[in-house]
HTML snippet that shows the backbone in 3Dmol.js (N, CA, C, O; Angstrom):
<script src="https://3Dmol.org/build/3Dmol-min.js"></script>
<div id="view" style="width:600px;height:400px;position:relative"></div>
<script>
const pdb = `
ATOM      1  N   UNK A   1    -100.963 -48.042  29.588  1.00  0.00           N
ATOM      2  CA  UNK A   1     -99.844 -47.127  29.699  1.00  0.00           C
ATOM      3  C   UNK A   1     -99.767 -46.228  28.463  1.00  0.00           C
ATOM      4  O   UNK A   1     -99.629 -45.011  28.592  1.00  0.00           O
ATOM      5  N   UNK A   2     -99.858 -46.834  27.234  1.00  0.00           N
ATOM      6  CA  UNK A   2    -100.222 -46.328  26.241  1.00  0.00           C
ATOM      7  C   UNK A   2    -101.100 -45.057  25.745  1.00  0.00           C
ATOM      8  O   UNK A   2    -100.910 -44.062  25.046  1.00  0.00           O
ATOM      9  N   UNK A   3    -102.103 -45.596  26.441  1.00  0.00           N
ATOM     10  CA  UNK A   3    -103.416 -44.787  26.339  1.00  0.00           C
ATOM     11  C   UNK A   3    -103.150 -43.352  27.280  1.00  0.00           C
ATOM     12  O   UNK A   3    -103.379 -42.287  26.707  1.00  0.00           O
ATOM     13  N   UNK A   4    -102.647 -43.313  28.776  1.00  0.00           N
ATOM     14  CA  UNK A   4    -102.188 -42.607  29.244  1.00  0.00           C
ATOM     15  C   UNK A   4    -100.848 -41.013  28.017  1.00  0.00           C
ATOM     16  O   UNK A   4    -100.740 -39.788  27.965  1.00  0.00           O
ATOM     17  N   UNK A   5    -100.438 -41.809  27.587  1.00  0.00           N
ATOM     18  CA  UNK A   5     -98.965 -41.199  26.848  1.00  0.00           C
ATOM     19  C   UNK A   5     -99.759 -40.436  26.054  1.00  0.00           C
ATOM     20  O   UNK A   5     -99.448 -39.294  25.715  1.00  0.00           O
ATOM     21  N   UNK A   6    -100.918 -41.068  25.684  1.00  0.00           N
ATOM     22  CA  UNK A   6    -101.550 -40.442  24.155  1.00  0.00           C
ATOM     23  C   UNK A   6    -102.576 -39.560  24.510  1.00  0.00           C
ATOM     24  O   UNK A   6    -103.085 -38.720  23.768  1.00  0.00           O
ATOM     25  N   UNK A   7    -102.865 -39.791  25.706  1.00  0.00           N
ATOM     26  CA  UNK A   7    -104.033 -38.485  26.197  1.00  0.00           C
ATOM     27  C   UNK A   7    -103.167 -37.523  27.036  1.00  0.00           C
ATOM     28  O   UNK A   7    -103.645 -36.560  27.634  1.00  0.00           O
ATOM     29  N   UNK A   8    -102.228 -37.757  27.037  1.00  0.00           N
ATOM     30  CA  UNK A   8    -100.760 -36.391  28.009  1.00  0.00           C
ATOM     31  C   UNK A   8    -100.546 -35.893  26.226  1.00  0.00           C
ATOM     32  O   UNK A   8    -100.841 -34.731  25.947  1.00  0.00           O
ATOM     33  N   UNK A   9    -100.198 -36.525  25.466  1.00  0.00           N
ATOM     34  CA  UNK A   9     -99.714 -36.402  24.763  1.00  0.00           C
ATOM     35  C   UNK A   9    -100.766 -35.319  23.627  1.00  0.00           C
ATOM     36  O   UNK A   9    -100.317 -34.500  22.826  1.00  0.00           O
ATOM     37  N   UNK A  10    -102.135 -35.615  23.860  1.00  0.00           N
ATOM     38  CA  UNK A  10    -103.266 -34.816  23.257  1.00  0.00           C
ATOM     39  C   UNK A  10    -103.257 -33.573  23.969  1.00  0.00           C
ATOM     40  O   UNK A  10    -102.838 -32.571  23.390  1.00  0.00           O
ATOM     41  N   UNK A  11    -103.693 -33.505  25.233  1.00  0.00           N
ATOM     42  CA  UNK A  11    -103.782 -32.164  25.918  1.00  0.00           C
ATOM     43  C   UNK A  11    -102.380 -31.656  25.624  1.00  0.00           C
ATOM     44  O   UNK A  11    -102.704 -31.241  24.511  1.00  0.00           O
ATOM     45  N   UNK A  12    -101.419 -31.423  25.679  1.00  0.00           N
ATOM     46  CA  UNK A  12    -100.470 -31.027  25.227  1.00  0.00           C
ATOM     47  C   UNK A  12    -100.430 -29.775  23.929  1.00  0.00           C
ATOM     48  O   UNK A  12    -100.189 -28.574  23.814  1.00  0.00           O
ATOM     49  N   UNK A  13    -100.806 -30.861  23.150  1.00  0.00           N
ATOM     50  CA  UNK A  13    -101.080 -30.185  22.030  1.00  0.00           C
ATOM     51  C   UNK A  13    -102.330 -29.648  21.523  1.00  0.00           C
ATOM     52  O   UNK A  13    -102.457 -28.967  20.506  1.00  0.00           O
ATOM     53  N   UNK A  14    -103.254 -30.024  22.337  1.00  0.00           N
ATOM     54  CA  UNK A  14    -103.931 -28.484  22.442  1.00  0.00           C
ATOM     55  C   UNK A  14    -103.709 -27.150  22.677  1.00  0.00           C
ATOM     56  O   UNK A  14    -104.182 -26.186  22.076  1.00  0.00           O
ATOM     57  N   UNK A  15    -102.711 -27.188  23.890  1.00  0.00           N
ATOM     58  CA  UNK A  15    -101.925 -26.336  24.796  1.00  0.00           C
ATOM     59  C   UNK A  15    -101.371 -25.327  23.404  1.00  0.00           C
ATOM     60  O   UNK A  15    -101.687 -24.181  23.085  1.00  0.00           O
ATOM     61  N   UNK A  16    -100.244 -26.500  22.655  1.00  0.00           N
ATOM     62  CA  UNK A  16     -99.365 -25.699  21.496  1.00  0.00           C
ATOM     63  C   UNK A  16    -100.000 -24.627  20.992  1.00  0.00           C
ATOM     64  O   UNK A  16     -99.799 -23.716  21.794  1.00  0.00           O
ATOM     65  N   UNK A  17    -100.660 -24.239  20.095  1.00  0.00           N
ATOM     66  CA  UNK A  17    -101.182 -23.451  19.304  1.00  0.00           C
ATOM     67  C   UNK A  17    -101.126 -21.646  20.184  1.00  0.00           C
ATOM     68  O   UNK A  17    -101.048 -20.575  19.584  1.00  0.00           O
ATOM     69  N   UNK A  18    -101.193 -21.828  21.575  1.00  0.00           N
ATOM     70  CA  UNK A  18    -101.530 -20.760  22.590  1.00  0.00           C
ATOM     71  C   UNK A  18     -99.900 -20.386  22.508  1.00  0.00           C
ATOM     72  O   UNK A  18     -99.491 -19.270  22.187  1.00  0.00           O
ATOM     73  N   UNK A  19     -99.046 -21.519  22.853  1.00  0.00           N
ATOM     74  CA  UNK A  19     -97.727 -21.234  23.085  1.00  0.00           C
ATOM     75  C   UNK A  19     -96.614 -20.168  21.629  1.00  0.00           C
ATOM     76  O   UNK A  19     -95.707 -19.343  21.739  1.00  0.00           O
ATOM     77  N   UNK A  20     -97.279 -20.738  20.508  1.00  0.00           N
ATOM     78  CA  UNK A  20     -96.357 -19.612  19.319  1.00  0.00           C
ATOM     79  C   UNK A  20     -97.616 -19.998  18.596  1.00  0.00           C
ATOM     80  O   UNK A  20     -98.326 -20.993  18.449  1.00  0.00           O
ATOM     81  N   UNK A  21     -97.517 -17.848  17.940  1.00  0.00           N
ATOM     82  CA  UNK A  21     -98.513 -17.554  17.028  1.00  0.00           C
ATOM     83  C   UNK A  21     -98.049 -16.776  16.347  1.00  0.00           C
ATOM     84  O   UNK A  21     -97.362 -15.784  16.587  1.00  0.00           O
ATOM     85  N   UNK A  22     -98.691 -17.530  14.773  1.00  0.00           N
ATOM     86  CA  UNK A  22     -97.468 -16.722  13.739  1.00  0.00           C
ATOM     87  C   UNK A  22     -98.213 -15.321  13.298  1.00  0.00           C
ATOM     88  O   UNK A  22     -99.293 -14.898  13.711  1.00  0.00           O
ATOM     89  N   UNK A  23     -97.321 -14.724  12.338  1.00  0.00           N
ATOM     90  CA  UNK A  23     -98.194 -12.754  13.038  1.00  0.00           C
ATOM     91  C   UNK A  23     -98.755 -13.012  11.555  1.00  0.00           C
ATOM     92  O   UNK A  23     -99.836 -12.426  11.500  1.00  0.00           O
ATOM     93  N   UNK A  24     -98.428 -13.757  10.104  1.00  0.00           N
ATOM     94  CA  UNK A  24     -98.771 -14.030   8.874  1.00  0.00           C
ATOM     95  C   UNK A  24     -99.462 -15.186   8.521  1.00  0.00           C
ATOM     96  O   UNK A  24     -99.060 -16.270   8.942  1.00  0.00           O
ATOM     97  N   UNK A  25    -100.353 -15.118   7.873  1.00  0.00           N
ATOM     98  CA  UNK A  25    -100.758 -16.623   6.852  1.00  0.00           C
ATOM     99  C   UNK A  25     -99.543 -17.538   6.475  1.00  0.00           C
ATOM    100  O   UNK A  25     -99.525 -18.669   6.960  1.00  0.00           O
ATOM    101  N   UNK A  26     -98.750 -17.227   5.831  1.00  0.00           N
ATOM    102  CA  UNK A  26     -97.403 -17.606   5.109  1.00  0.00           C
ATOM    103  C   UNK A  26     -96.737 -17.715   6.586  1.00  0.00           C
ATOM    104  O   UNK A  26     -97.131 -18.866   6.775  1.00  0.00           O
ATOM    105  N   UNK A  27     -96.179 -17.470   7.530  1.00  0.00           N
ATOM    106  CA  UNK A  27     -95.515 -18.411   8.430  1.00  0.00           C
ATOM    107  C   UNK A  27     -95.962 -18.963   8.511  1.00  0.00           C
ATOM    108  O   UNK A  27     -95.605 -19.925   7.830  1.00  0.00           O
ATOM    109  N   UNK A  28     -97.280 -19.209   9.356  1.00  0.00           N
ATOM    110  CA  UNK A  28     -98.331 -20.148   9.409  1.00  0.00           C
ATOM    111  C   UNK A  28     -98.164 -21.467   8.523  1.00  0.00           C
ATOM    112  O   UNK A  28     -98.059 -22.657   8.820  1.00  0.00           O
ATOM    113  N   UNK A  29     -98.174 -21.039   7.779  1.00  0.00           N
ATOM    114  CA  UNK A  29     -98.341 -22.507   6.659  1.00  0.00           C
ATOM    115  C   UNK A  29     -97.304 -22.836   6.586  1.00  0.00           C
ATOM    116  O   UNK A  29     -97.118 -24.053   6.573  1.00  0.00           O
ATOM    117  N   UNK A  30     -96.095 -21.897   6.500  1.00  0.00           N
ATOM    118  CA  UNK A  30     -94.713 -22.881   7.008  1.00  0.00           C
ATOM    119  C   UNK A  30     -94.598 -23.924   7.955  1.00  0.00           C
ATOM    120  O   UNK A  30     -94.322 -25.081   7.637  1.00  0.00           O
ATOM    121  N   UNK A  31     -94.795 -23.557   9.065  1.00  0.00           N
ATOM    122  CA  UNK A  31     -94.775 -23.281  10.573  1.00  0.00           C
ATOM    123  C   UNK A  31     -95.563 -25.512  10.347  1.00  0.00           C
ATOM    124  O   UNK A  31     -95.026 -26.601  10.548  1.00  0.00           O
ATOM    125  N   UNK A  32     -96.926 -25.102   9.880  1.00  0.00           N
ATOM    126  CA  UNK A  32     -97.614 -26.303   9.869  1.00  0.00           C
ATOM    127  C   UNK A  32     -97.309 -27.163   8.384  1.00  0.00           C
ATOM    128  O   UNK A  32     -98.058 -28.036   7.946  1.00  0.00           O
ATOM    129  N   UNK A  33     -96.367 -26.823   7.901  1.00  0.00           N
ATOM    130  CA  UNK A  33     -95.895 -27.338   6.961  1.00  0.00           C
ATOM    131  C   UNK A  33     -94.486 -28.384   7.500  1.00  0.00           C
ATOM    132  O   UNK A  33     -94.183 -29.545   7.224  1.00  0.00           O
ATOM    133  N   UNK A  34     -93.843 -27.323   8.391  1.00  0.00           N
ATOM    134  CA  UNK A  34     -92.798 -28.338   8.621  1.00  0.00           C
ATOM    135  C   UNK A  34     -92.717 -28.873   9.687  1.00  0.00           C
ATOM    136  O   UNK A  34     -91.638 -29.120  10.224  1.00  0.00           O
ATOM    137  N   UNK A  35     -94.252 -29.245  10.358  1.00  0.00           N
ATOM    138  CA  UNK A  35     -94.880 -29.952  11.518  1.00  0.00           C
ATOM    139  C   UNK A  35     -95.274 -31.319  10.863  1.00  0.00           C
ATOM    140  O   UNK A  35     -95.276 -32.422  11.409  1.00  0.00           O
ATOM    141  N   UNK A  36     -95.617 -30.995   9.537  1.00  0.00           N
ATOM    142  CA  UNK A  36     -96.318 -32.144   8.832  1.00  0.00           C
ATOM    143  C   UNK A  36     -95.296 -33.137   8.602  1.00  0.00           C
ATOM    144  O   UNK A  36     -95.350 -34.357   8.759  1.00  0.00           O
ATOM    145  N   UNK A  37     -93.968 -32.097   8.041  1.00  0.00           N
ATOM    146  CA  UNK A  37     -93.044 -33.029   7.189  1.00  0.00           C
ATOM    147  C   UNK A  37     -92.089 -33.849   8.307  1.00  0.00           C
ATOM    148  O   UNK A  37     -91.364 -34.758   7.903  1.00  0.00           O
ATOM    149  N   UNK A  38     -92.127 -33.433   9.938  1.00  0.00           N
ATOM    150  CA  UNK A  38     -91.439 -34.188  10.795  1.00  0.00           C
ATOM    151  C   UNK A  38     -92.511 -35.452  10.927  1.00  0.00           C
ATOM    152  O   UNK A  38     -92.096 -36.562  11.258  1.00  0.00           O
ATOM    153  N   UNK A  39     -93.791 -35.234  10.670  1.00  0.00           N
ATOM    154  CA  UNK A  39     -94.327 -36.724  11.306  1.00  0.00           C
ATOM    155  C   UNK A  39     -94.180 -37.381   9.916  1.00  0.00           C
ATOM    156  O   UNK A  39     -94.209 -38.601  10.076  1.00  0.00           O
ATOM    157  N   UNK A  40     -94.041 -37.069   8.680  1.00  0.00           N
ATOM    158  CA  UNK A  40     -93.633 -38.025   7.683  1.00  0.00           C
ATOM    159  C   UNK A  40     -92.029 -38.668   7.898  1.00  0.00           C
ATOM    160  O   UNK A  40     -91.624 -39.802   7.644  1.00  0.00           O
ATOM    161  N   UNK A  41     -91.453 -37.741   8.343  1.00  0.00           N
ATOM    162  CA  UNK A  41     -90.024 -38.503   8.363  1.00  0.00           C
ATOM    163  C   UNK A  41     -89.777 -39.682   9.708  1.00  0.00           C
ATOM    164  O   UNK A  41     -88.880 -40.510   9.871  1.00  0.00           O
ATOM    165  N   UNK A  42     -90.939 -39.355  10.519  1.00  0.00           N
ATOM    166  CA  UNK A  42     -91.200 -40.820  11.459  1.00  0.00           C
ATOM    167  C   UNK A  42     -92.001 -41.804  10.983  1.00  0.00           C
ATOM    168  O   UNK A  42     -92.296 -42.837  11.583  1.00  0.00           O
ATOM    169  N   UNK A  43     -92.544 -41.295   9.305  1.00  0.00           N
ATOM    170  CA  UNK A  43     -94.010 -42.594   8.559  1.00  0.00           C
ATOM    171  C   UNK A  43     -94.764 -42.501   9.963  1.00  0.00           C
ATOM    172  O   UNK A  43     -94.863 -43.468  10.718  1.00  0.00           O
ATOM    173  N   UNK A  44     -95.430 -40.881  10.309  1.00  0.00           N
ATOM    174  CA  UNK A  44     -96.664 -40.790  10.885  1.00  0.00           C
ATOM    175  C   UNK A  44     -97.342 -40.216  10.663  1.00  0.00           C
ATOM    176  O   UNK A  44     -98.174 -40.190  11.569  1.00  0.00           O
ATOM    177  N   UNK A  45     -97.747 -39.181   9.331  1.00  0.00           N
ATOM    178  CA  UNK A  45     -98.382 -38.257   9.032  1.00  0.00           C
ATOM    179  C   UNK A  45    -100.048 -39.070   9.032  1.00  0.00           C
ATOM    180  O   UNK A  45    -100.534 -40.156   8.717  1.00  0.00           O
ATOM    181  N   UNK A  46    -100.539 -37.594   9.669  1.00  0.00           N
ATOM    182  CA  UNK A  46    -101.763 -38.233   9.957  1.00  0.00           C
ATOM    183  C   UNK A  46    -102.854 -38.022   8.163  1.00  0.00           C
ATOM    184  O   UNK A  46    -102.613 -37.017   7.494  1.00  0.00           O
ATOM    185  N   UNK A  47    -103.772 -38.895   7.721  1.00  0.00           N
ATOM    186  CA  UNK A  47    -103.954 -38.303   6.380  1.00  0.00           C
ATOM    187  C   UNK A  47    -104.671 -37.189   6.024  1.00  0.00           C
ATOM    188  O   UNK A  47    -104.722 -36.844   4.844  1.00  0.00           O
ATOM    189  N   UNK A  48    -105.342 -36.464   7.066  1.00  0.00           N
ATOM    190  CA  UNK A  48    -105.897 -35.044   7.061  1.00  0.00           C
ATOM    191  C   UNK A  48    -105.232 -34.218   6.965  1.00  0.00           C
ATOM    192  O   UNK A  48    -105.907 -33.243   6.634  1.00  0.00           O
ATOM    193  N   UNK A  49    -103.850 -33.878   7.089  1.00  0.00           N
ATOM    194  CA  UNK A  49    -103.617 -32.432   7.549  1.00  0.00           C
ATOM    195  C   UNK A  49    -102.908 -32.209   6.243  1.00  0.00           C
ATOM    196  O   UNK A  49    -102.853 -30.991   6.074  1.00  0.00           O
ATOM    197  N   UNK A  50    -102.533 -32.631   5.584  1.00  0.00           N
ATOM    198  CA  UNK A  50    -102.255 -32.008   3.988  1.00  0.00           C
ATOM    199  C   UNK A  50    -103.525 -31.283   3.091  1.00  0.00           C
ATOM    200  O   UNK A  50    -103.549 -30.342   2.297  1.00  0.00           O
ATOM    201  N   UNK A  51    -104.476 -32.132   3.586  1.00  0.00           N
ATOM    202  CA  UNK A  51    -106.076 -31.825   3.000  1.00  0.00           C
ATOM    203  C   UNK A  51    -106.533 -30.529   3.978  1.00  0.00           C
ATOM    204  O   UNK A  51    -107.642 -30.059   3.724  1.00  0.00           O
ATOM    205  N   UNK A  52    -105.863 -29.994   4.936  1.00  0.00           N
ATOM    206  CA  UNK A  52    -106.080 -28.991   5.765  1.00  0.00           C
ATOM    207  C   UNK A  52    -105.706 -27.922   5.255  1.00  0.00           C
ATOM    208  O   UNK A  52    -106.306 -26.861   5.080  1.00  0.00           O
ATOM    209  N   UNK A  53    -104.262 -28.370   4.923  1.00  0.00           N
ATOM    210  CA  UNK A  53    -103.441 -26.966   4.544  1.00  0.00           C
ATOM    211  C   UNK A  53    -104.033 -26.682   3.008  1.00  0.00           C
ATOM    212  O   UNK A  53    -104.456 -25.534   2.872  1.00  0.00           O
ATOM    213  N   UNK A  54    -104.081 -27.106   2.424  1.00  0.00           N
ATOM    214  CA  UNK A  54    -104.920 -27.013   0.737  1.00  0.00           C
ATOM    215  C   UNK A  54    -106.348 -26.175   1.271  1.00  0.00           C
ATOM    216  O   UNK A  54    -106.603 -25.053   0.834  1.00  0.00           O
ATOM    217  N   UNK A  55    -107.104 -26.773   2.123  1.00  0.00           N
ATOM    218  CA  UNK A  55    -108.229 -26.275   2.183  1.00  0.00           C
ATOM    219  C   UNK A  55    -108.342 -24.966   2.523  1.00  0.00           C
ATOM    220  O   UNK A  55    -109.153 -24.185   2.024  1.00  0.00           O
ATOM    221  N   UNK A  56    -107.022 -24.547   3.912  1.00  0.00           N
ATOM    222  CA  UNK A  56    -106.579 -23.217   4.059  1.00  0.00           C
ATOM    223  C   UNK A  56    -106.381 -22.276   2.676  1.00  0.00           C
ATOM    224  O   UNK A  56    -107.097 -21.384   2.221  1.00  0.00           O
ATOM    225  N   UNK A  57    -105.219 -22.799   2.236  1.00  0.00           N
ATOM    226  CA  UNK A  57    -104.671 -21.716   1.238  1.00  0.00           C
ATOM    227  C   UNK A  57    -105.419 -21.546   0.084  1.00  0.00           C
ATOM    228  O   UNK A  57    -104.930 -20.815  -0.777  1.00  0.00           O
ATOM    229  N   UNK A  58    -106.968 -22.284  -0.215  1.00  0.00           N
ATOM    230  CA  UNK A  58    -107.903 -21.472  -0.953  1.00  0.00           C
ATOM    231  C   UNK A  58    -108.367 -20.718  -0.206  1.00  0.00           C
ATOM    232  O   UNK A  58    -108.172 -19.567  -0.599  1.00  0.00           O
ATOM    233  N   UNK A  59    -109.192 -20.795   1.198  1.00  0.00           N
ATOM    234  CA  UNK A  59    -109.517 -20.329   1.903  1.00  0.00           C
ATOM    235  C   UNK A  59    -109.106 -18.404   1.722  1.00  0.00           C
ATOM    236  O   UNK A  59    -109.774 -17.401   1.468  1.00  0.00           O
ATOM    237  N   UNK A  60    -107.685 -18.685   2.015  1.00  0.00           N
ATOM    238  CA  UNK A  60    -107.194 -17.574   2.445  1.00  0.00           C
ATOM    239  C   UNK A  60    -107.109 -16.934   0.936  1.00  0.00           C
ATOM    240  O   UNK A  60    -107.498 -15.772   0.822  1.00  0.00           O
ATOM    241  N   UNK A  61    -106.588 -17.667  -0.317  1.00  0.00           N
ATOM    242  CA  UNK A  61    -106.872 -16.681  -1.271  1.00  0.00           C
ATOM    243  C   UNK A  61    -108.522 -15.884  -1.304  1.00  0.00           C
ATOM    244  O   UNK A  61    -108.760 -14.714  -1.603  1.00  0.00           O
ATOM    245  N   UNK A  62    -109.422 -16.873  -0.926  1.00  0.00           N
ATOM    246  CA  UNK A  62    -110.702 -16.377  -1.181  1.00  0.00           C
ATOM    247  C   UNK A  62    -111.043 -15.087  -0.460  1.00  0.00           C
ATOM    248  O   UNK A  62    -111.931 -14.307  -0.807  1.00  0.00           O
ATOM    249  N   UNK A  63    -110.240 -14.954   0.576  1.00  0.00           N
ATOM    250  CA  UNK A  63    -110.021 -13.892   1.248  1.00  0.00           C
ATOM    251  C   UNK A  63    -110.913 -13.922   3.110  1.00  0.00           C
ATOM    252  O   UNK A  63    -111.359 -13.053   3.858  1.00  0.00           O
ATOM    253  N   UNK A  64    -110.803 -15.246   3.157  1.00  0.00           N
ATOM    254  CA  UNK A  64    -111.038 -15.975   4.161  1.00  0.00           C
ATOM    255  C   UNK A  64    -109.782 -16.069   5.520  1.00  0.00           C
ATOM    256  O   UNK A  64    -109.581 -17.115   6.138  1.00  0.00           O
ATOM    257  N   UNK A  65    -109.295 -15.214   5.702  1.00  0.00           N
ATOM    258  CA  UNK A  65    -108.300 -15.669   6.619  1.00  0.00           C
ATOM    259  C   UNK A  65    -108.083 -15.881   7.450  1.00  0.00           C
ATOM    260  O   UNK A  65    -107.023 -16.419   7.772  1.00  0.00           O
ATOM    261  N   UNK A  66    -109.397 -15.412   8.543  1.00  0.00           N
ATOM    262  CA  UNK A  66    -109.451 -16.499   9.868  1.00  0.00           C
ATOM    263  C   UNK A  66    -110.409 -17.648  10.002  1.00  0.00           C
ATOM    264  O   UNK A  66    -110.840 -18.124  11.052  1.00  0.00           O
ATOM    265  N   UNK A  67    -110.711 -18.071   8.596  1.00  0.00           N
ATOM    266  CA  UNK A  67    -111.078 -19.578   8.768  1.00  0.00           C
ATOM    267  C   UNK A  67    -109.871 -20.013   8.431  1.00  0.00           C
ATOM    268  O   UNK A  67    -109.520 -21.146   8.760  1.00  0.00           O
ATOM    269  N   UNK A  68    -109.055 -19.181   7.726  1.00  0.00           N
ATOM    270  CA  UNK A  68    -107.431 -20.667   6.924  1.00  0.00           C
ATOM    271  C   UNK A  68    -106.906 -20.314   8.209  1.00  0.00           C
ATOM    272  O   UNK A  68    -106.990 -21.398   8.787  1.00  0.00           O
ATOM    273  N   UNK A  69    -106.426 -19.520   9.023  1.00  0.00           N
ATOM    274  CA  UNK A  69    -105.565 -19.803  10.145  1.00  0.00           C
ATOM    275  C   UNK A  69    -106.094 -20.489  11.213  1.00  0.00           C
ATOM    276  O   UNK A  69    -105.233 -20.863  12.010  1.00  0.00           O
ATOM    277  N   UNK A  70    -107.239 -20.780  11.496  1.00  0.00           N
ATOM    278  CA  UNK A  70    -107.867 -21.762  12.076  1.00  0.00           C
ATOM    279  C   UNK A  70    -107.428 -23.130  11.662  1.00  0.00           C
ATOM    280  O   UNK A  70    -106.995 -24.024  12.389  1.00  0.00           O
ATOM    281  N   UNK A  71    -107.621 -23.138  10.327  1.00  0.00           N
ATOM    282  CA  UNK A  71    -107.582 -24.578   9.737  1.00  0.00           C
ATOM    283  C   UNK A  71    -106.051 -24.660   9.595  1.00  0.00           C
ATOM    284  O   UNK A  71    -106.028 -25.889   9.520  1.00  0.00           O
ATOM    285  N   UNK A  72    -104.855 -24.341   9.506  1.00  0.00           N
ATOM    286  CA  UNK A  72    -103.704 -23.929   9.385  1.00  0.00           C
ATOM    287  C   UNK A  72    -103.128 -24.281  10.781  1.00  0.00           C
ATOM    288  O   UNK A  72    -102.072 -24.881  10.582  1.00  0.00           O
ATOM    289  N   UNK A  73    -103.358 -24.170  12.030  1.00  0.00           N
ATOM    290  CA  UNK A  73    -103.513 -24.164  13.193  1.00  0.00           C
ATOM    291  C   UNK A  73    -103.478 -25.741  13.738  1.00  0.00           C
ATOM    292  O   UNK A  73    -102.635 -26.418  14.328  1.00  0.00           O
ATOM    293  N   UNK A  74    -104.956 -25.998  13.188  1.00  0.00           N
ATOM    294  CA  UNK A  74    -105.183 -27.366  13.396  1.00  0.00           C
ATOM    295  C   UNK A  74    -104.422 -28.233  12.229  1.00  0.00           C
ATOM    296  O   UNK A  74    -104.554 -29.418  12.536  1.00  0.00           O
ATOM    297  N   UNK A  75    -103.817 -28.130  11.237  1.00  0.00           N
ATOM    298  CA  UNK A  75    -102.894 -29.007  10.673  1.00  0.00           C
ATOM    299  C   UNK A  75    -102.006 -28.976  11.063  1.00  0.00           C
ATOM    300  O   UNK A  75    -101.299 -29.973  10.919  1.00  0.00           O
ATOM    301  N   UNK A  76    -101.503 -27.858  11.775  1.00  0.00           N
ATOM    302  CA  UNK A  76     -99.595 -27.554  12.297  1.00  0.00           C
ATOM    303  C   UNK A  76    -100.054 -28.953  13.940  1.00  0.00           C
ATOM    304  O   UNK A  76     -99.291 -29.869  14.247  1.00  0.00           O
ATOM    305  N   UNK A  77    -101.208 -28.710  14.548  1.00  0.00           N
ATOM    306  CA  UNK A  77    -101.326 -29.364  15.406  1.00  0.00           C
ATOM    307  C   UNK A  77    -101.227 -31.219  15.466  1.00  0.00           C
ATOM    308  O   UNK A  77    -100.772 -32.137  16.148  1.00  0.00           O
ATOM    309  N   UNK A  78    -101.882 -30.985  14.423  1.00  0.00           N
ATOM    310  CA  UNK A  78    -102.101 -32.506  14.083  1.00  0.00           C
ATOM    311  C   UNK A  78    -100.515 -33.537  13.523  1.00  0.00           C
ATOM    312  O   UNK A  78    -100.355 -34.755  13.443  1.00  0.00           O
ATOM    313  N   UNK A  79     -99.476 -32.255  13.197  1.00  0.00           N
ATOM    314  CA  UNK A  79     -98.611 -33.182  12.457  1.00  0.00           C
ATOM    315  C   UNK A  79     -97.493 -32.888  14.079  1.00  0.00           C
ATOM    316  O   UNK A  79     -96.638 -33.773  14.101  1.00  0.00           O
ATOM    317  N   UNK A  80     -97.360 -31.984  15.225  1.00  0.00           N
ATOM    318  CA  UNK A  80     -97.504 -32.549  16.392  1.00  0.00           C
ATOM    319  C   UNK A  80     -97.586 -33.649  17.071  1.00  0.00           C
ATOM    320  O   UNK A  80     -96.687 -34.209  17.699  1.00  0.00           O
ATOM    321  N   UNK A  81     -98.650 -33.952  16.944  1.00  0.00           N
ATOM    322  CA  UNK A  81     -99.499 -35.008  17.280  1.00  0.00           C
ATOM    323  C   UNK A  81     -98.702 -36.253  17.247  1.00  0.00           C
ATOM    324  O   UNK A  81     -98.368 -37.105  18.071  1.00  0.00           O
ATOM    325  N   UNK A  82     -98.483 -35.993  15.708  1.00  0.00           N
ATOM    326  CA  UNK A  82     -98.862 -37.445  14.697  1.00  0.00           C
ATOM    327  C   UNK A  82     -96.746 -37.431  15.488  1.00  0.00           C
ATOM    328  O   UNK A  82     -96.401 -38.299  16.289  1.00  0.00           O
ATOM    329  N   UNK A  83     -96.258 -36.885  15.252  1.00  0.00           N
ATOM    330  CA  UNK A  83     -94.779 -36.954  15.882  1.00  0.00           C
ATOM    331  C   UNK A  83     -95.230 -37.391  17.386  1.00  0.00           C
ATOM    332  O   UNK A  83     -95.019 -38.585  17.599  1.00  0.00           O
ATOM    333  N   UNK A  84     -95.709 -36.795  18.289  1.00  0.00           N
ATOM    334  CA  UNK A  84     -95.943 -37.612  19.331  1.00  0.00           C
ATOM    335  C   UNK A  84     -96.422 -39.083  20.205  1.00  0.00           C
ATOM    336  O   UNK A  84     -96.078 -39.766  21.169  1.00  0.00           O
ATOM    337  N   UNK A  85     -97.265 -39.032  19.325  1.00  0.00           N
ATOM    338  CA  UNK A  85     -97.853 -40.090  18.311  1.00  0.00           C
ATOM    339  C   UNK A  85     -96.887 -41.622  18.561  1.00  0.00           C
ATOM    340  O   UNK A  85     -96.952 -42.586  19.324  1.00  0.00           O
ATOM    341  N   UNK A  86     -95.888 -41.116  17.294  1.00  0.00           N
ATOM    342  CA  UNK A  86     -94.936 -42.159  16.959  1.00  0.00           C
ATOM    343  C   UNK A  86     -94.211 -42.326  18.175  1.00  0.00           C
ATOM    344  O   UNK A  86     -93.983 -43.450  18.621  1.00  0.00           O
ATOM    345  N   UNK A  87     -93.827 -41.260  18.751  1.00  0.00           N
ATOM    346  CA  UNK A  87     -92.792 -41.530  19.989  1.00  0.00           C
ATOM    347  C   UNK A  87     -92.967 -42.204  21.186  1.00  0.00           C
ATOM    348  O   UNK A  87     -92.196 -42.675  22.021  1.00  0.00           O
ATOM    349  N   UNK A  88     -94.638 -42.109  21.018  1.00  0.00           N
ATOM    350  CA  UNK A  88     -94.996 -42.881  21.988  1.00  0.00           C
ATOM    351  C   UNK A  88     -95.449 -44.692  21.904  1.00  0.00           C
ATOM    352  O   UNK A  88     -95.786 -45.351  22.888  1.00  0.00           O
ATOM    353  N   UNK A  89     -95.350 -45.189  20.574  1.00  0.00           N
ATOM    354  CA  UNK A  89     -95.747 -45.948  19.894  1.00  0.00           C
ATOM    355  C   UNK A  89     -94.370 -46.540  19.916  1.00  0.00           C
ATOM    356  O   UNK A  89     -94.124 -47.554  19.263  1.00  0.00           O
TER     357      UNK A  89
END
`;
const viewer = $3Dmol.createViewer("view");
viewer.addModel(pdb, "pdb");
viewer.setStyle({}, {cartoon: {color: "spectrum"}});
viewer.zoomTo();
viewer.render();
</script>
């Protein structure tokens, strides 16, 4: 039953990212910033996606910015997740 919740619960959030797109870098990293900080306040943060957003925002200083909103993307996703995650747990 479990396993079910968590693979509804994956495609889903694949889905997200299509549903709101931020028009800046800086929402963006908000955006997956305070995705991160809801699955910490359930003690579910997954341990990649802090190491995501860091990896972005050199990225994007380097002047890389559709690899950091890629990677920016997939951390906002992951702390998603990691909230869905718990709820289903």
């Amino acid at each position: 039953m479990k396993y079910h919740a968590l693979i509804a619960t994956f495609s889903l959030g694949l889905l997200a990212p299509l549903g709101v797109q931020a028009s800046t870098f800086d929402e963006a990293y908000k955006q997956a910033s305070l995705e991160i900080d809801k699955a910490k306040a359930v003690n579910y943060e997954w341990r990649d996606s802090r190491k995501l957003l860091k990896k972005a925002e050199k990225l994007h200083k380097e002047g890389k910015t559709d690899k950091a909103m890629k990677l920016v993307a997939k951390a906002r996703e992951q702390g998603q997740l990691a909230v869905l995650q718990a709820e289903a747990q």
